[in-house]
Every structure is written in C-alpha cells, then in structure tokens.
C-alpha positions in Angstrom: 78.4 -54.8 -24.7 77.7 -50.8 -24.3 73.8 -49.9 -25.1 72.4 -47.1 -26.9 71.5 -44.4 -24.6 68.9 -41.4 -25.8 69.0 -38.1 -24.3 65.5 -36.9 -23.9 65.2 -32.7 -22.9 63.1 -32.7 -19.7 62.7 -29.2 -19.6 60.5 -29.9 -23.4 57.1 -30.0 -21.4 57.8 -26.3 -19.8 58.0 -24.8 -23.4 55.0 -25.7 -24.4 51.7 -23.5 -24.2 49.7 -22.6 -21.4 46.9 -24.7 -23.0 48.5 -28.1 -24.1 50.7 -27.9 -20.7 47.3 -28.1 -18.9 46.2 -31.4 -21.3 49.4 -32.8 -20.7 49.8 -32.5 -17.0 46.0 -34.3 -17.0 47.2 -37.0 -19.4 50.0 -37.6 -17.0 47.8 -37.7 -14.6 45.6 -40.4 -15.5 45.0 -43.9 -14.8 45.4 -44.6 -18.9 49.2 -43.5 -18.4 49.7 -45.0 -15.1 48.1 -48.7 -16.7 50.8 -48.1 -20.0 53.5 -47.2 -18.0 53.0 -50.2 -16.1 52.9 -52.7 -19.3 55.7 -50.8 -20.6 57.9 -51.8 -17.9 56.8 -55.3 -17.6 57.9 -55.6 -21.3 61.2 -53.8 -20.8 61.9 -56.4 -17.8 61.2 -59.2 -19.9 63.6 -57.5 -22.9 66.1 -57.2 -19.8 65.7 -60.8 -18.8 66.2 -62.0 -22.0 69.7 -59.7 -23.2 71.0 -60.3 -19.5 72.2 -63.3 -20.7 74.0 -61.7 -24.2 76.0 -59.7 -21.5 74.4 -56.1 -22.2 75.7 -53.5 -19.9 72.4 -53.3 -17.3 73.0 -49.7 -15.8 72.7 -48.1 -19.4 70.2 -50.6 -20.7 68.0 -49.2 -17.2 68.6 -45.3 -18.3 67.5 -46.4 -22.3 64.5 -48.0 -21.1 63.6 -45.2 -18.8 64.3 -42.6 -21.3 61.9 -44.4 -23.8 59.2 -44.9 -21.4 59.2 -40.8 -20.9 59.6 -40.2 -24.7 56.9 -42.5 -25.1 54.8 -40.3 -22.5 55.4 -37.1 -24.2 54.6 -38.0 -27.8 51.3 -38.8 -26.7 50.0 -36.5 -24.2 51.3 -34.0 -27.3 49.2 -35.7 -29.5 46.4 -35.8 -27.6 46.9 -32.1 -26.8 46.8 -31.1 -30.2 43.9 -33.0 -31.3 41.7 -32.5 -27.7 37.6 -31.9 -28.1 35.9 -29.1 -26.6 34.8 -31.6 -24.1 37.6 -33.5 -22.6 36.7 -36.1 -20.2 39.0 -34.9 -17.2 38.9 -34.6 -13.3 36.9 -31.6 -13.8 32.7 -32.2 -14.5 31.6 -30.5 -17.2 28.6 -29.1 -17.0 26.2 -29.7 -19.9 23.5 -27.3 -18.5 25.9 -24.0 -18.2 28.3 -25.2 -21.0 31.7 -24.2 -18.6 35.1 -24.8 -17.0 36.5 -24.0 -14.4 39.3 -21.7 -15.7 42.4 -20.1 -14.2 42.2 -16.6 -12.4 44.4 -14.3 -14.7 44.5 -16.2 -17.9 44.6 -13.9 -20.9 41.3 -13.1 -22.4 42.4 -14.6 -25.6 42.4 -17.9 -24.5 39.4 -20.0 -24.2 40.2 -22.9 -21.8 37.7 -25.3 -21.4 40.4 -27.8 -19.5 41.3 -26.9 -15.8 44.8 -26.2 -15.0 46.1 -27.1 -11.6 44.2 -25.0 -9.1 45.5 -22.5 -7.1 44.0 -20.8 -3.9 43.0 -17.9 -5.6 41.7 -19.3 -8.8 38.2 -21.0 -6.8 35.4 -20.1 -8.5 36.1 -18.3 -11.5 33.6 -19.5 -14.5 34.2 -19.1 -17.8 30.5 -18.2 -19.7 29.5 -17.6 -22.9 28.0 -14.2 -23.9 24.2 -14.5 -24.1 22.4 -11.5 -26.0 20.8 -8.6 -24.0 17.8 -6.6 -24.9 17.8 -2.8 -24.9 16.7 -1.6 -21.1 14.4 1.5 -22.1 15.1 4.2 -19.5 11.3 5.4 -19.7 10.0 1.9 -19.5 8.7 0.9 -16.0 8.7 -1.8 -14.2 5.3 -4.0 -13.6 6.5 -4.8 -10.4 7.4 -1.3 -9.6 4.0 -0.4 -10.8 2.3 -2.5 -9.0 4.1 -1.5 -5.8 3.2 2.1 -6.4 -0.2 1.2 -6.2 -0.3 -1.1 -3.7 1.6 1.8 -1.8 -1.6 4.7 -3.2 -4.5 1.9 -2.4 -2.9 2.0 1.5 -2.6 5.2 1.7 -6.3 6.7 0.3 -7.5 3.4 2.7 -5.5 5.4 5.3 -6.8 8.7 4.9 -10.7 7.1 5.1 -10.7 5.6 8.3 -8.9 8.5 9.6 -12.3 10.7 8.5 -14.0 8.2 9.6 -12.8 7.8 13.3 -12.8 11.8 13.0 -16.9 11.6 12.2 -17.4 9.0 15.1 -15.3 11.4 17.5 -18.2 14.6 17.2 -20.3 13.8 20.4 -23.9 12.7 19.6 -26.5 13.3 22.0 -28.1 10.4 21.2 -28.0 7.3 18.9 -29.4 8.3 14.8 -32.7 6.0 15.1 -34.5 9.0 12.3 -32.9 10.3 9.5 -33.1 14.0 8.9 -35.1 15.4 6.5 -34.9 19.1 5.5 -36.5 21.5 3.0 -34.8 24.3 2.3 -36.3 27.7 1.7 -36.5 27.9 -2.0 -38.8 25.1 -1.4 -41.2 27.8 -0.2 -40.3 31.1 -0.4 -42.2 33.0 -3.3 -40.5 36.4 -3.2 -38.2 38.1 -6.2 -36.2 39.5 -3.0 -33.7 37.1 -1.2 -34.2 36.7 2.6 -32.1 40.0 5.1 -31.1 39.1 8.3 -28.1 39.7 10.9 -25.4 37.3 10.3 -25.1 34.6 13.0 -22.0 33.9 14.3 -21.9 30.2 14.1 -19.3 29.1 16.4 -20.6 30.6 19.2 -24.5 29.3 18.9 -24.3 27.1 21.8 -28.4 27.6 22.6 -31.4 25.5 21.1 -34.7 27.3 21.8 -37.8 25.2 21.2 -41.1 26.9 20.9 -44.4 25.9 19.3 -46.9 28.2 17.2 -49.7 28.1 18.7 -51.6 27.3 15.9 -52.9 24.4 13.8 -50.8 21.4 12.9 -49.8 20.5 9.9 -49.9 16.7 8.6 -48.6 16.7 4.8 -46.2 18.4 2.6 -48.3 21.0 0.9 -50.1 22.1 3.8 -46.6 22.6 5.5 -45.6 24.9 2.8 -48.5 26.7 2.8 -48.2 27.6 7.0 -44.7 28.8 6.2 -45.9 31.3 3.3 -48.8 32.2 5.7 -46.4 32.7 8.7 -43.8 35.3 6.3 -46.7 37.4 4.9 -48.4 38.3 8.6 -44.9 38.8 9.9 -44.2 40.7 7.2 -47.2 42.7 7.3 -47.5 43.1 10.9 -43.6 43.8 11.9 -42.0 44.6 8.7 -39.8 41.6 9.0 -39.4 38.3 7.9 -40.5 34.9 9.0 -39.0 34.6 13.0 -38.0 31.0 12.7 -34.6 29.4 12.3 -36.2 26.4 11.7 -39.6 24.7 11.8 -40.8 20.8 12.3 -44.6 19.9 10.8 -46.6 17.2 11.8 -45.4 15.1 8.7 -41.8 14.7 10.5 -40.0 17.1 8.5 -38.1 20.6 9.2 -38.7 23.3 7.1 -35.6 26.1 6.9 -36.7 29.5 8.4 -34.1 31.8 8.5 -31.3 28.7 8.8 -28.5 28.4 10.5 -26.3 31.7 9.0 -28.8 34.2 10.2 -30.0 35.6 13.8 -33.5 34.9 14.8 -35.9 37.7 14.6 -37.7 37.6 18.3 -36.5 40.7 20.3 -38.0 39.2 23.8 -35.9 36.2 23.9 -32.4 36.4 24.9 -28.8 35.6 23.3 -29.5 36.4 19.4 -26.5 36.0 18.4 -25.5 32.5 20.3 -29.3 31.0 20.1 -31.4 29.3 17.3 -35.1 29.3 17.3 -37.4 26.0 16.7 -40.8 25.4 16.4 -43.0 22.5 16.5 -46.2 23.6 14.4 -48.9 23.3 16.5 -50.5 24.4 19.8 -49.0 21.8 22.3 -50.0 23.2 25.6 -52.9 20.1 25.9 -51.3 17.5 23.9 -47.9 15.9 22.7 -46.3 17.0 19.5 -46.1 13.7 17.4 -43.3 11.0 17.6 -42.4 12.0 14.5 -41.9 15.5 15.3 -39.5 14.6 18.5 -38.0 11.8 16.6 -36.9 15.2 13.6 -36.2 17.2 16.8 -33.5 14.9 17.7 -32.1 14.7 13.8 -32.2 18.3 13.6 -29.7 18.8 16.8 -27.5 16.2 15.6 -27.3 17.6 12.3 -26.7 20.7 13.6 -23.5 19.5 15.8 -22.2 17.7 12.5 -22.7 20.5 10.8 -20.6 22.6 13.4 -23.2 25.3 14.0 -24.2 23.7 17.3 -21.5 23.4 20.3 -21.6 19.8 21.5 -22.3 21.0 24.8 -25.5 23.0 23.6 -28.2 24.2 26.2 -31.8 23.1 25.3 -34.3 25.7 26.6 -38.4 26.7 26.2 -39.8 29.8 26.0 -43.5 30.4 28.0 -46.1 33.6 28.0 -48.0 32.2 30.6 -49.9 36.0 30.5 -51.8 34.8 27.1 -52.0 31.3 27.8 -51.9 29.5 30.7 -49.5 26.3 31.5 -48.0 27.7 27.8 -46.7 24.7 26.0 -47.2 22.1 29.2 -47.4 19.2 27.4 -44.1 19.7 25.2 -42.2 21.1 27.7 -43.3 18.4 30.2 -41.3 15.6 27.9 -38.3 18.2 26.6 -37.6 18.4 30.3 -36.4 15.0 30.2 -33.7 15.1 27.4 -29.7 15.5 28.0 -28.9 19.4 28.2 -32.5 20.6 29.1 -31.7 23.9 30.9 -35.4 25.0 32.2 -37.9 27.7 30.5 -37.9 31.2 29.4 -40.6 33.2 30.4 -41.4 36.5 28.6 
C-alpha cells in the first residue's frame, strides 16, 4: 500500500538570518544531532521491519522517514536558535576574562554575534569588544614618565658640562703639585688713603716674566706687623719718588702675599726691564745671609700657580732675580741660591 510522503523545503535553512543560520549550522554540527539522528534511524528500521510485512511500499516509506528525520533537525536547531544564551557552549572558547567571540570580518555593526560563523581566511582574528569608558586626555597635562625623562636627560647634561670644566682646569699646566694653599690680602686690607691707587695698565696676556726681589729690610712674622711694612713702604715711596708702593705683590714671613699694585697694573721700578710683560715680587726681608722661610717659598709657589689660573701668567713664564751688587755685596745670595733650582729659572738681573 502507497505511504505518505512529506515534502520538506530544503532551501528553508538559507532564508533564515545571518544569526540563527550560524546557531543552526553548529547545532548540525554537533555530536547531540549526530547521537539523535542515529536513534532516529534505528527506530525508523525497526518501524520498517515491522510494516515490511503489512506490504508497505519501501522506496516511499525510505523518502518519509528521511524527510522526517530532516524536519525533525530543523525544528530544533530553530528552537534552539531562537532561545540561545549569550554564552553558547560551541566549538568556539569563550573567553570569560575578555567577555568575546570571534566574529565574522564584515558583519553589519548592528549585529552583536557572540556565536562564530564558519570561518573564512580573511575573517582570523577579528574580536568583537565591549566599549570600556575613557578618561579625558588633558592636552597640557604631562606625562610622569616624560618628566622624568626630561630630567634624567637635564641631570646628564649639567653632569656633562662639569667634568668638561673640570678636565679644562686640570689641562692649565702647573709648575708644580698644590702642597700650600694661597693666601692673599688684598689692598683695601691696608691701604689708608681717600685716593684709589694710579698706575699704567698692564697688559695681562702678555706678562710672561716673574721677577723676585727681597726688601732689604726687616722681616715680618704676623699679620699686623705685615700691614704695617706695607703702609710704611707707600708713605717713603710716596714721599721720596712721588709714586706709589713699587710692588705687584709682597710675601711676609707669616706665609702670606700681600697685593701691591696687583696683577692689572705695571710695576713702578724704572731700572728693571719689560714693564709691561713683568711682575714684581718681594720676599720681606734681607735674604742675602739667610733663607727666606718655608713658608714664604711654599706662598711663592701658590702665588705663581694662582697667577697661571688666573691667566695673568703665561704657563711658560720666565723666573728671574734682580741684584745691586754696588750697595751690597753677594745681593740676595742666599734666595737666589735656592730660586736657581726651580723649573723656569732664567738667571739674575743686575742693575
């Protein structure tokens, strides 16, 4: 006898949208449909087994049982469609951490898949996140990182600029190690006059001469007594020559120089040579029988190397003496006798 045959619409799962389509094709998919479709047919077998024998037509009884079996298939992946969570156990992982599927490349921005469709080679990677709020970037704001760049970057570069004036300082030649410090007292210290000291300008860069002379008179061993020699010395040259104290500089017995003229003015001995390229020292004191004190030598030294950092001393200075031997004889023996052992000693003056 003939069976009832149902015509299903295969094309049915094509109309559908974009969005069930995709739950469908995974429902189809899965081992839950691939187990039912399984049982389903044993059951239709056994139905087949048993009407075999009532003389049912078989061919159309196969294409009725097939047809239900798909019907059967499409109702419920529909279902399921329609009623689907947010978070649809699938092929796909979900990620609990980023909340995301993987989505098709060019779905419509109205659509929020969270089920994958089948992939394609251009659709890898394409994420599907949920807007998270953004603070206001203030343009005038800046960065603590950036800050503390810039003044990593300004602590380098003032580090920089140090050690270069430092190497600079270490370049100036030194005639010899700095074993005493230099001590100086300048001529306010001393000078008791309304008027300010005239003399010829010196032209410093071209004082390449250190003449050392002593006074010929008593030493000095403190401070006050110093000061008092210097006064002394400016009011007899004063009243003898009409000028003022001869001296660019002098050292005392207490290790100490005392500004004459200084280094900006000419010295005021017409008998000794090269004014304007010289500067005039004395050692207070009458060292023609005995030494000048260590200290004195030791401020000697301080005084040239000051001068040299100072730049108004060439680095290759001359050191020279200066001897009347027609007032005194052997002039200044014993300070000239150790002078003539020190770097740039050029030999004595005589006038």
């Amino acid at each position: 006898m003939p069976c009832e045959v149902q015509c299903i619409d295969f094309p049915a799962i094509a109309s559908v949208r974009p969005h069930t389509r995709s739950v469908m094709l995974i429902l189809l998919n899965s081992r839950l449909y691939t187990g039912l479709v399984e049982r389903r047919t044993e059951r239709l077998v056994r139905a087949l087994t048993e009407q075999s024998s009532k003389g049912c037509d078989r061919p159309a009884f196969l294409e009725r049982a097939g047809a239900n079996c798909f019907s059967l298939m499409l109702s419920t992946a529909r279902t399921v469609a329609a009623s689907n969570s947010s978070r649809l156990n699938s092929p796909v992982a979900w990620s609990r951490k980023s909340d995301y599927y993987d989505v098709e490349a060019g779905s419509s921005s109205s659509e929020s898949e969270r089920t994958p469709l089948l992939f394609g080679s251009s659709v890898q990677g394409r994420r599907l996140h949920h807007p998270t709020p953004k603070h206001p970037v203030d343009p005038h704001k800046i960065h603590p990182v950036a800050l503390m760049l810039m003044l990593a970057l300004l602590g380098f570069l003032l580090l920089g600029v140090v050690i270069g004036v430092y190497l600079l300082v270490l370049q100036i030649e030194r005639p010899w190690p700095v074993s005493h410090p230099f001590f100086l007292v300048e001529r306010p210290a001393w000078w008791q006059y309304p008027e300010a000291l005239q003399a010829t300008t010196l032209d410093r860069a071209a004082v390449s001469d250190v003449i050392v002379l002593h006074t010929r008179t008593e030493s000095c061993a403190n401070h006050t007594d110093c000061l008092r020699f210097l006064q002394q010395t400016e009011a007899t040259s004063w009243a003898e020559r009409k000028d003022h104290i001869p001296y660019n500089f002098l050292i005392g017995g207490d290790g100490v120089t005392y500004e004459g003229r200084g280094w900006k003015a000419q010295h005021g001995f017409e008998e000794l040579p090269g004014r304007n390229h010289s500067l005039v020292v004395a050692m207070i004191g009458n060292f023609t029988d005995r030494q000048p004190t260590a200290a004195q030598y030791a401020e000697l030294k301080a005084f040239l190397t000051e001068s040299i950092r100072r730049f108004s001393l060439s680095a290759q200075y001359r050191l020279q003496g200066a001897v009347n031997e027609t007032l005194i004889p052997n002039d200044g023996s014993a300070l000239y006798g150790q002078l003539q052992r020190w770097p740039h000693w050029m030999g004595l003056l005589r006038v």
